[in-house]
C-alpha positions in Angstrom: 13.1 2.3 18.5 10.2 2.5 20.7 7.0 0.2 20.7 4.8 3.1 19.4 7.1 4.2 16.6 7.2 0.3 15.5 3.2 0.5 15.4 3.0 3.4 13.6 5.5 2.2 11.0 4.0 -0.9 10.6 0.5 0.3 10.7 1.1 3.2 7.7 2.7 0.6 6.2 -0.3 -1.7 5.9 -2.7 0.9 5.4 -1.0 2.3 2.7 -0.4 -0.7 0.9 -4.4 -1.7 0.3 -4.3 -3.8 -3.0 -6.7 -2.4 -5.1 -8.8 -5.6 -6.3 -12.2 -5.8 -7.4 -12.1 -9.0 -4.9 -11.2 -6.7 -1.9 -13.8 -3.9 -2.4 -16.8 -6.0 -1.2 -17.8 -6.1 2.3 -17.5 -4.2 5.4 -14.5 -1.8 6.1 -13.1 -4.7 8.1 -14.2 -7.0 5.4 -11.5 -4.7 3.2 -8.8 -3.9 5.5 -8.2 -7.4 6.5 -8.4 -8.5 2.8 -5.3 -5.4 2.5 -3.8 -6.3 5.4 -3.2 -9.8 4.6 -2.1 -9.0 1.2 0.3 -6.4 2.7 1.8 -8.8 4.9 2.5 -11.4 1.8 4.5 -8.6 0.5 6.5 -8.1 3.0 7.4 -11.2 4.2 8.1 -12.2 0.5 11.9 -13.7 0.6 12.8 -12.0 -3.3 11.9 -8.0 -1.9 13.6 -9.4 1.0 17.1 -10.2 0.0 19.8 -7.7 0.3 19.7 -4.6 -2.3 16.3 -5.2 -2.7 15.4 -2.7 -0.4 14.8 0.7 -3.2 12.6 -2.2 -5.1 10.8 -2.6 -2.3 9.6 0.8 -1.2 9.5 2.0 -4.9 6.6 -1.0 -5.0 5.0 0.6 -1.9 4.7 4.3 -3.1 3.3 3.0 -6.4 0.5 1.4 -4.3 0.3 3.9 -1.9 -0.1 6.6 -4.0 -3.2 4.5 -5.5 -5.1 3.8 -2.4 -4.4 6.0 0.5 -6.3 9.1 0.4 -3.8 11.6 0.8 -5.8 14.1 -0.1 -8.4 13.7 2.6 -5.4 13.3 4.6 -4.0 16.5 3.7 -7.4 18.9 4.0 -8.0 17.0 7.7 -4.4 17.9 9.0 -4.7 21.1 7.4 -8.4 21.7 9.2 -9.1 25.1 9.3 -6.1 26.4 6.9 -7.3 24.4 4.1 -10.7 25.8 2.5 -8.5 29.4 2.0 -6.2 27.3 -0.5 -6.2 27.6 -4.4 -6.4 24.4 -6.2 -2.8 24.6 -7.0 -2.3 25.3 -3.5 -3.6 21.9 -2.5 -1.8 20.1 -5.0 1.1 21.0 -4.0 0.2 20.7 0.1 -0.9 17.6 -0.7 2.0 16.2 -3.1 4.3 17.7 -0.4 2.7 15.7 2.7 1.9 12.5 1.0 6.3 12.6 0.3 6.5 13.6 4.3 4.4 10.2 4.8 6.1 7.9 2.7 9.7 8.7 3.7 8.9 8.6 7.4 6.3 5.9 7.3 6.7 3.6 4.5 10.7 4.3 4.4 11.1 2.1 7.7 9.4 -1.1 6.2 12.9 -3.1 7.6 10.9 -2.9 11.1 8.5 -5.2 9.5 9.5 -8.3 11.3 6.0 -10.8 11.5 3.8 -9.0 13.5 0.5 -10.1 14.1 -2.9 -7.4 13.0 -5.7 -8.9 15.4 -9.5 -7.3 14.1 -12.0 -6.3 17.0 -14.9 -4.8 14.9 -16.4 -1.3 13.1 -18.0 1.3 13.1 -19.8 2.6 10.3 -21.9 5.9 10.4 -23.0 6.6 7.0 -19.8 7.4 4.5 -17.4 7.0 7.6 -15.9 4.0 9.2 -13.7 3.0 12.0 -12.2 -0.5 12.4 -10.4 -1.0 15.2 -7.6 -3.3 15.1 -4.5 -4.5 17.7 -1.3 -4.7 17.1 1.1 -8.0 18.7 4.1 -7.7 18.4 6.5 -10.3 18.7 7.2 -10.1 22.2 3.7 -10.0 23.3 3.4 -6.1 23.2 -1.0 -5.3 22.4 -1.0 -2.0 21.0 -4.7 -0.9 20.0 -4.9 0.7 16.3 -7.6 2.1 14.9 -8.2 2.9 11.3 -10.3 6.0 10.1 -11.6 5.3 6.8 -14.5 7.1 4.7 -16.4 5.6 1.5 -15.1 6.3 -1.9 -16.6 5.0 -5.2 -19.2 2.1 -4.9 -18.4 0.3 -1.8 -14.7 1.4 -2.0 -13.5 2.3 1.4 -9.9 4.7 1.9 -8.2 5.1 4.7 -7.7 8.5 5.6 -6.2 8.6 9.4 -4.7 5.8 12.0 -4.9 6.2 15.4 -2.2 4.4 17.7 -3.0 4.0 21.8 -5.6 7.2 21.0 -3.5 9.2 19.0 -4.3 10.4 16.1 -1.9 11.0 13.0 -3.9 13.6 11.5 -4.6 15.0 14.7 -0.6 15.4 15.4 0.2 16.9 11.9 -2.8 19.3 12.3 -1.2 20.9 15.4 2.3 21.0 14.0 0.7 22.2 10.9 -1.1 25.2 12.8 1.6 26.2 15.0 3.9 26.8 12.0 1.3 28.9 10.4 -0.1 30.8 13.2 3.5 31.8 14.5 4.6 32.1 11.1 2.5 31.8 7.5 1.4 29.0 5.4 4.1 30.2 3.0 6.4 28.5 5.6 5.1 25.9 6.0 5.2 25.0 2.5 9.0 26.1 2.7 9.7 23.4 5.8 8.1 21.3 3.7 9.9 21.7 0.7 13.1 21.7 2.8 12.3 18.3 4.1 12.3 16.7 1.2 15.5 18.3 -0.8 17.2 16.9 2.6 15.6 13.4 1.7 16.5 13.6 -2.0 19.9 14.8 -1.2 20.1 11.8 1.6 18.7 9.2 -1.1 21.7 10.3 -3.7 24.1 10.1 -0.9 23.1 6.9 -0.2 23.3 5.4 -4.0 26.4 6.9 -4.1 27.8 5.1 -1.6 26.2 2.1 -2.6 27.8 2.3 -6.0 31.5 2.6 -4.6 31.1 -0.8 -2.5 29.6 -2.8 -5.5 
């Protein structure tokens, strides 16, 4: 597993597991995401999620939080870009049910990775509803990998995160071009399709999986 893939687990990770407190919705938006991050990190590095066959409690906690505070529908529209304002509300919902499941299983999935490393804050930038805060990642064997976190303001003083950006690149920006070149060459009816593919394969994987769990207990 590469450095990079680490960071972007680890980072997805964090962002999508924002606690959402009262407490933690004061402040700037690096006020908030260190707030998160530290929370985050109590999770996983909590020895009860930790222990062995703990693992479907664990990420079943994640996507339960996830699902609360990421934006996944700002997300969606952003990696969509130009392909999303044509879309019928129902069209979205699904798009955007289908994508968030794409982010969780290949993101939040590889949680194991977690193994103590260390979220160092070097400032934001706010311009009126949006916000960077740019972050670096150490890992434990002295690897700095810059993150950035894009984030725009919700309700109140509530701030989402909607994109992270390892070493310059962007995850929205990366889906978006997938994303186009699936429906230029083909139709956004494919896309859906790939989509929907992708996560029978990961249902079907998850059942496997149980299965075989089951016979060794």
């Amino acid at each position: 597993m590469s450095v990079r893939a680490l960071a972007w687990a680890i980072a997805i990770v964090l962002a999508t597991m924002m606690t959402p407190t009262g407490e933690a919705r004061a402040g700037t938006p690096s006020d908030q995401l260190r707030t998160h991050i530290e929370r985050a990190v109590k999770v996983l590095e909590d020895p009860e999620l930790a222990k062995e066959g703990k693992t479907a409690e664990r990420r079943a906690a994640i996507r339960r939080i996830a699902n609360d505070i990421f934006d996944f529908t700002e997300t969606t529209r952003r990696a969509l870009g130009q392909h999303w304002q044509p879309r019928t509300p129902q069209e979205r919902e699904e798009i955007t049910r289908l994508f968030a499941d794409l982010l969780e299983r290949s993101y939040i999935g590889k949680i194991e990775m977690y193994s103590g490393e260390k979220i160092q804050f070097l400032g934001d930038t706010i311009e009126r509803d949006q916000a960077t805060v740019r972050t670096k990642l150490v890992t434990k064997q002295g690897a700095e990998i810059p993150v950035d976190y894009r984030l725009h303001r919700a309700a109140g003083d509530r701030w989402l995160t909607y994109d992270v950006s390892i070493e310059g690149v962007s995850l929205v920006a990366n889906y978006r071009t997938q994303f186009n070149k699936i429906i230029q060459t083909s139709s956004y009816k494919d896309l859906v399709k790939k989509m929907k593919a992708k996560q029978d394969e990961a249902v079907f994987e998850d059942e496997s999986q149980k299965r075989a769990r089951t016979r060794t207990q």
